[in-house]
C-alpha positions as CSV (number, residue, x, y, z in Angstrom):
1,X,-1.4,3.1,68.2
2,X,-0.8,-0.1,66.2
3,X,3.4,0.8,66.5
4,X,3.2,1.7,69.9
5,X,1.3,-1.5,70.9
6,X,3.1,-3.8,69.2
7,X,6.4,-2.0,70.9
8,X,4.6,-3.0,74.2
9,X,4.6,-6.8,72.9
10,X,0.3,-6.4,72.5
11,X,-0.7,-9.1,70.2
12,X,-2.6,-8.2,67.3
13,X,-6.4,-9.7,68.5
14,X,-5.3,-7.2,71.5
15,X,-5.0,-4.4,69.7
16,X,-8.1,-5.2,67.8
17,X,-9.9,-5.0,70.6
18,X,-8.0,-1.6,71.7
19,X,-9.1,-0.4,69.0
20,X,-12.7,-1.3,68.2
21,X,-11.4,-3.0,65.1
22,X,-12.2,-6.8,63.8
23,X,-8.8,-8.7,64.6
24,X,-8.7,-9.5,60.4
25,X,-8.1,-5.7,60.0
26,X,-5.0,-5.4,62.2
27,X,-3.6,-9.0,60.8
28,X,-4.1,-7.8,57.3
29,X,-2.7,-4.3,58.1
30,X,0.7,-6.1,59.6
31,X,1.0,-8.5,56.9
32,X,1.3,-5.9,54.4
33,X,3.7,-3.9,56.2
34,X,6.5,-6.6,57.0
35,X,5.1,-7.4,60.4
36,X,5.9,-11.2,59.6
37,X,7.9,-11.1,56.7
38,X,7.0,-14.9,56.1
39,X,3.6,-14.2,55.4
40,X,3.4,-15.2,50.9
41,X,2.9,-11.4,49.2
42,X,0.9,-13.3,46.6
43,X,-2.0,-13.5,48.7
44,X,-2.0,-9.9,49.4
45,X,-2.0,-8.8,46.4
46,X,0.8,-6.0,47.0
47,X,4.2,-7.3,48.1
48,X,4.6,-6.5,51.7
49,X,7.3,-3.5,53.7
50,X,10.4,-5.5,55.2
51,X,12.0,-4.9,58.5
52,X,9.1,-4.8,60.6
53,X,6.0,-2.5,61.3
54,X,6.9,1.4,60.8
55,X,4.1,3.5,60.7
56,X,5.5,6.1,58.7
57,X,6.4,3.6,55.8
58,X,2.7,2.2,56.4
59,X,1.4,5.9,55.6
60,X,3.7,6.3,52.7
61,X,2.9,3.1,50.9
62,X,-1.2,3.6,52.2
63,X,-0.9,6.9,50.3
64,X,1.1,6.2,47.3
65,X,-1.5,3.0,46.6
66,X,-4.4,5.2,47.2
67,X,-3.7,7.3,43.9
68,X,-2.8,4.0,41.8
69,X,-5.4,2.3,40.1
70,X,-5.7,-1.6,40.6
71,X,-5.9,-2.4,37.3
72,X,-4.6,-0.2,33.9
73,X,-6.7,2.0,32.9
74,X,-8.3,0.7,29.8
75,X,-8.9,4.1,27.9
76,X,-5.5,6.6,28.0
77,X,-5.6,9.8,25.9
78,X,-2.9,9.0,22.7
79,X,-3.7,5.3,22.8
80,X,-5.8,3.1,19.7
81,X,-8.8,2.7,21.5
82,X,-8.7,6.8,22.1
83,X,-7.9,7.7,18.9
84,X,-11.4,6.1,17.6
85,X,-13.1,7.5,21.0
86,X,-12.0,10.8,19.2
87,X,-13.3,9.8,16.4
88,X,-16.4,9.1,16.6
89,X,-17.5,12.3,19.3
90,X,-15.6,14.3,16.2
91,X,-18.6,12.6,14.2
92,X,-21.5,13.9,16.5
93,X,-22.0,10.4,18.6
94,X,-22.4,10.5,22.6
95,X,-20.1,8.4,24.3
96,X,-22.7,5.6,25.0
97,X,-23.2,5.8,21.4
98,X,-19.2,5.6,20.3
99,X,-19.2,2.3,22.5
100,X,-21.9,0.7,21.2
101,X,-20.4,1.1,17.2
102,X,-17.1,-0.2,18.2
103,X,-18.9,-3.0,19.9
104,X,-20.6,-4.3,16.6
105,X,-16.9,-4.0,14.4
106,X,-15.5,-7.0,12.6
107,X,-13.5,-6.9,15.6
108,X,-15.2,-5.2,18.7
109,X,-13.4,-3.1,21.5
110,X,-15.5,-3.5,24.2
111,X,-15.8,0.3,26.5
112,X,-18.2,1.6,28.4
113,X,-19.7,5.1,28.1
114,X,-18.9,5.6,31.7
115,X,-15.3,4.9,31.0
116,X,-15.2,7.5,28.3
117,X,-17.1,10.3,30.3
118,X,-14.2,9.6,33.1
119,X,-11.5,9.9,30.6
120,X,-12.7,13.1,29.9
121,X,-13.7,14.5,32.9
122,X,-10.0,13.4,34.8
123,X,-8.4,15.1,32.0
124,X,-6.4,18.2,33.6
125,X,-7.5,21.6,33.2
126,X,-6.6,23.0,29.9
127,X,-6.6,23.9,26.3
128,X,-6.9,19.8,25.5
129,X,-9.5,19.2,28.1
130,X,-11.8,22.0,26.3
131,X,-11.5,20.6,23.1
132,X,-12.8,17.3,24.4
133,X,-15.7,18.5,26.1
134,X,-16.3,20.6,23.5
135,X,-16.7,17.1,21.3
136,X,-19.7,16.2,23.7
137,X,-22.8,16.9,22.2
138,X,-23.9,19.3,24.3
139,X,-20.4,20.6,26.1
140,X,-21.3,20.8,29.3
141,X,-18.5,20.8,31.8
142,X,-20.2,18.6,34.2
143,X,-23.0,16.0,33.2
144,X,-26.5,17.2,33.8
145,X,-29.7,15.9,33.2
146,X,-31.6,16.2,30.0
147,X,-33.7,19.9,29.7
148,X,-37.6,19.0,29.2
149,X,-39.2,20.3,25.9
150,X,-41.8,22.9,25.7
151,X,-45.2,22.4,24.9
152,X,-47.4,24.9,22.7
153,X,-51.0,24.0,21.7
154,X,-53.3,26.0,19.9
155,X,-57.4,25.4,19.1
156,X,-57.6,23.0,16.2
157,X,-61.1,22.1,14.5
158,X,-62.0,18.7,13.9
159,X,-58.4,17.5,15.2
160,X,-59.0,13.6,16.3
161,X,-57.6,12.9,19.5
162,X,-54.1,10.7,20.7
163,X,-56.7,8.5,22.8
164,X,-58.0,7.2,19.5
165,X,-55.1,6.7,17.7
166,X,-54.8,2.7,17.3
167,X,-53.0,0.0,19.5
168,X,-50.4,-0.3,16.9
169,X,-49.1,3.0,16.7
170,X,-49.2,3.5,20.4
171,X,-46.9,-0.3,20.7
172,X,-44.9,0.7,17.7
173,X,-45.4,-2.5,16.3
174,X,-45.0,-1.6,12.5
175,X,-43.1,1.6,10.9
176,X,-44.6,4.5,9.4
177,X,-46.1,6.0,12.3
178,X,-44.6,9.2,12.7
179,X,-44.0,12.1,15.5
180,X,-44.0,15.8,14.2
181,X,-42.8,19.2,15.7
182,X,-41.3,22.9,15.2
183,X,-37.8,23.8,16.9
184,X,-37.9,27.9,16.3
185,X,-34.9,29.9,16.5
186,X,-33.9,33.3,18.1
187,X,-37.4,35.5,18.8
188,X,-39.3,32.8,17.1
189,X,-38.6,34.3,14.0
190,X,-37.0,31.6,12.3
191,X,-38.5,27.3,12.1
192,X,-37.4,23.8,11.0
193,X,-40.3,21.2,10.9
194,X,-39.0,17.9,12.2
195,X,-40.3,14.6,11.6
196,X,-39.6,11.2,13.4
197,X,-40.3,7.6,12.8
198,X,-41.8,6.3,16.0
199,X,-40.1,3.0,15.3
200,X,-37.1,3.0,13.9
201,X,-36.2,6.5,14.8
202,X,-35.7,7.9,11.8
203,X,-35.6,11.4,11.6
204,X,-36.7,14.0,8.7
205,X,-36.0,17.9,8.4
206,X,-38.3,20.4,6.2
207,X,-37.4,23.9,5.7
208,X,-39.5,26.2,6.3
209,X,-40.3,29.9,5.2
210,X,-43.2,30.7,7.8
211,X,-44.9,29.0,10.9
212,X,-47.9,29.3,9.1
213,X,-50.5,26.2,9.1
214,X,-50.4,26.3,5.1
215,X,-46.5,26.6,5.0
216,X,-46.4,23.7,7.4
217,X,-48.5,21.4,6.0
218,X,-46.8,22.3,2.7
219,X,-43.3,21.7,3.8
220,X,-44.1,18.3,5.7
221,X,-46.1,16.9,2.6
222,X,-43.1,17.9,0.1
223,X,-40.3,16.2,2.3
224,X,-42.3,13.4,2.9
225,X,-43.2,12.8,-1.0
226,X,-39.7,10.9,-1.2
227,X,-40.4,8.1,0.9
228,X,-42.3,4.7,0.3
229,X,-46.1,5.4,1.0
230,X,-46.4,2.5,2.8
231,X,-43.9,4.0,5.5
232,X,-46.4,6.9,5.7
233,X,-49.5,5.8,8.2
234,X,-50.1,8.7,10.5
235,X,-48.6,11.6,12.4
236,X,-48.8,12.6,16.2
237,X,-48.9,16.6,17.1
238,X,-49.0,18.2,19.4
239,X,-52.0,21.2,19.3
240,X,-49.8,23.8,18.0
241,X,-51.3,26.2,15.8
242,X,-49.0,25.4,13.2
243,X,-51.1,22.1,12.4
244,X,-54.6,24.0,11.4
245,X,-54.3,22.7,7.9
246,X,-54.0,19.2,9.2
247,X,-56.6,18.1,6.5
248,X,-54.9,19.6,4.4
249,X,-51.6,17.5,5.2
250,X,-54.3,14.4,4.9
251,X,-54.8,14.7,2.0
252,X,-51.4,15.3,0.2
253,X,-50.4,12.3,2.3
254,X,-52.8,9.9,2.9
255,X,-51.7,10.2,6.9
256,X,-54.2,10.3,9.7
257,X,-53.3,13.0,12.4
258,X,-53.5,12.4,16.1
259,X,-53.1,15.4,18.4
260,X,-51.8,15.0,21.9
261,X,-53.2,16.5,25.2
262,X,-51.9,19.7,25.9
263,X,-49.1,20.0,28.1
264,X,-48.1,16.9,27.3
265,X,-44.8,16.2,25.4
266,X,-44.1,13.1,27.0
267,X,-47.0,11.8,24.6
268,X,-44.3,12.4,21.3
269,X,-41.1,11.5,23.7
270,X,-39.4,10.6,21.0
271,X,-40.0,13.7,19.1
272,X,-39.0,15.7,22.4
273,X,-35.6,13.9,22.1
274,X,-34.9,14.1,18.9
275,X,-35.3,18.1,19.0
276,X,-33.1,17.7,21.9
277,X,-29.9,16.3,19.9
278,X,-30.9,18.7,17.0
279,X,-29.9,21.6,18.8
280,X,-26.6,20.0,18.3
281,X,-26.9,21.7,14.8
282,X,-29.4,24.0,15.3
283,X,-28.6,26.4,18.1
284,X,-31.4,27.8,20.4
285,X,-31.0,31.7,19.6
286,X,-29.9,31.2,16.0
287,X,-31.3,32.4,12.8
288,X,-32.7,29.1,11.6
289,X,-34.0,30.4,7.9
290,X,-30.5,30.0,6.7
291,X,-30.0,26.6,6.1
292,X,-31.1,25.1,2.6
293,X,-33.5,21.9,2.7
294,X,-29.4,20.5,1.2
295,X,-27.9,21.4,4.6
296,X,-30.9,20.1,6.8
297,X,-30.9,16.6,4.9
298,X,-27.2,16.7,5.7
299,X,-28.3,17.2,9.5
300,X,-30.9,14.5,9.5
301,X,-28.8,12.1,8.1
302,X,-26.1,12.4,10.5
303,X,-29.0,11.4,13.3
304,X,-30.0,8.4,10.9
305,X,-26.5,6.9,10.4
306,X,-25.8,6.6,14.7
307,X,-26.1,3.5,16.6
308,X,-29.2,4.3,19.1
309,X,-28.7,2.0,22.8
310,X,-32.9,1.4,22.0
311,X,-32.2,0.2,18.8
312,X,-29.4,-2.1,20.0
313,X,-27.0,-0.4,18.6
314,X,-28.3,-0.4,15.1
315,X,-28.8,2.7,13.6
316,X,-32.3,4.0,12.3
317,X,-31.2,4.0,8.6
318,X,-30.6,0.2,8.5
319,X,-34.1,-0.3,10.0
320,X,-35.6,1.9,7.7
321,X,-34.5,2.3,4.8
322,X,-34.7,-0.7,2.4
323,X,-32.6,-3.7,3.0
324,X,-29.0,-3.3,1.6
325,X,-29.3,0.6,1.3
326,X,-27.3,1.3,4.2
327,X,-23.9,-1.0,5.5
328,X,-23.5,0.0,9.4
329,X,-20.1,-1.6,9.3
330,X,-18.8,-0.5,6.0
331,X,-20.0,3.3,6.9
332,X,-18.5,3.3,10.3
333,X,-15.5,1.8,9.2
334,X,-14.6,4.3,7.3
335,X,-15.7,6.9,9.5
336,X,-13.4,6.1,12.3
337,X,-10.9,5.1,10.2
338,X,-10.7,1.6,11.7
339,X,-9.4,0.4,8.3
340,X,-6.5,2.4,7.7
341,X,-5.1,1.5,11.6
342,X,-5.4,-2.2,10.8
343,X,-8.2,-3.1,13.9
């Protein structure tokens, strides 16, 4: 129509109004196509057709623009910045989490998670494209929301209730208030006991032989022994049965124990998450009595050493363990080989 008026000597504001179109929109659409070849192509932005208005040359160039990005894309499969993308999913961080670590290096590459994700995702089809996703901590082939933990509560005698626990814990205002669970493996024959710091995250693993209340209590009371009483204050639960012997667990610890309401996990969130990313490494349908209290340490270290987006981008072994145990920026370094590429 635009051709075809213009052929007919309409001025553009007449075929804007021909149209139904603001007389801006047919200017600009002439200008770009060589309508007035005077007009400067700097202020365009795209240099302009020559030799008048052609609407098949104005379709051409409209469609080869539409599948060319602006501005260069900043993350290309092959490139530096890839190369330690790579490196760190290799290293069991989520995207968010690979761009927050390069974002605290002696010298940080600034990229979004979101740009990573559609790196991935506008991968073509193919072996290379599996391997990626398969990099992602939980592989999906499209992002989906987080799945919501179960609850399990059992009667408990002389359990003291999450309403009473103090303001402190519930704030998180010091460390060594801790979260506690069971993740059970295939036919619930088969449990790890996990453990996490409410405040700085950080996460411990006890094997165990039975889901019994004495085994539990045993099995959180010896992995606990190796850290600094003073980073031991209480534990949340939920009312699983497994807690029973939470007097018990008192008293080899010196923590209190607060039970949550039943059917509600969102009361030890944090724990709820953490068992999330541990399926990472511990498979729902698995035999979970095979790893050694060696390979769960192994495990829970990996979760202590990455950068957590609450933590802003520190990681929770920094925060908790004594100052100077732990260099974030020696550590990840190393780990994504930053050193040895010269960045």
């Amino acid at each position: 129509m635009i051709q075809a008026k213009l052929e007919l000597g309409f001025k553009p504001r007449a075929i804007a109004r021909g149209l139904n179109r603001a007389a801006s929109t047919i200017k600009r659409e002439l200008d770009r196509n060589g309508w007035q070849p005077s007009v400067n192509p700097r202020r365009l932005g795209r240099p302009p057709l020559t030799g008048g208005y052609r609407l098949q040359a104005a379709q051409a160039r409209a469609c080869t623009l539409a599948s060319k990005p602006r501005v260069k894309r900043k993350l290309v499969v092959g490139s530096l910045v890839w190369r330690h993308v790579m490196d760190g999913l290799g290293r069991g961080l989520s995207p968010e989490q690979v761009g927050g670590t390069l974002s605290r290096m002696q010298e940080p590459m600034r990229i979004s998670h979101e740009t990573i994700y559609s790196a991935i995702y506008a991968m073509p089809r193919g072996e290379l494209r599996t391997e990626v996703i398969g990099l992602l901590r939980r592989s999906h082939k499209t992002r989906r929301p987080r799945a919501r933990g179960e609850d399990r509560r059992g009667l408990i005698a002389n359990m003291t209730s999450i309403d009473e626990r103090p303001l402190e814990v519930a704030d998180r205002l010091v460390p060594g208030h801790w979260e506690g669970d069971l993740i059970k493996g295939s036919a619930n024959r088969s449990q790890v006991g996990t453990l996490v710091e409410r405040k700085t995250l950080f996460t411990v693993l006890a094997q165990m032989d039975s889901a019994t209340a004495t085994c539990a209590a045993e099995s959180f009371a010896r992995v606990l022994t190796h850290i600094d009483s003073q980073m031991l204050r209480s534990l949340t639960y939920d009312q699983g049965r497994e807690m029973t012997a939470h007097e018990m667990f008192s008293r080899n610890t010196g923590m209190a124990v607060y039970f949550a309401h039943p059917h509600s996990p969102w009361e030890r969130g944090i724990n709820e998450n953490t068992n999330g990313l541990l399926r990472q490494y511990l498979p729902k349908g698995s035999d979970l009595s095979v790893y050694t209290q060696d390979q769960l340490d192994d495990i829970a270290w990996t979760l202590n050493v990455r950068p957590r987006k609450s933590l802003g981008w520190k990681c929770p072994a920094e925060l908790f363990l004594p100052e100077g145990a732990f260099d974030f920026k020696t550590y990840w370094s190393t780990a994504l080989n930053l050193v040895a590429l010269g960045t």
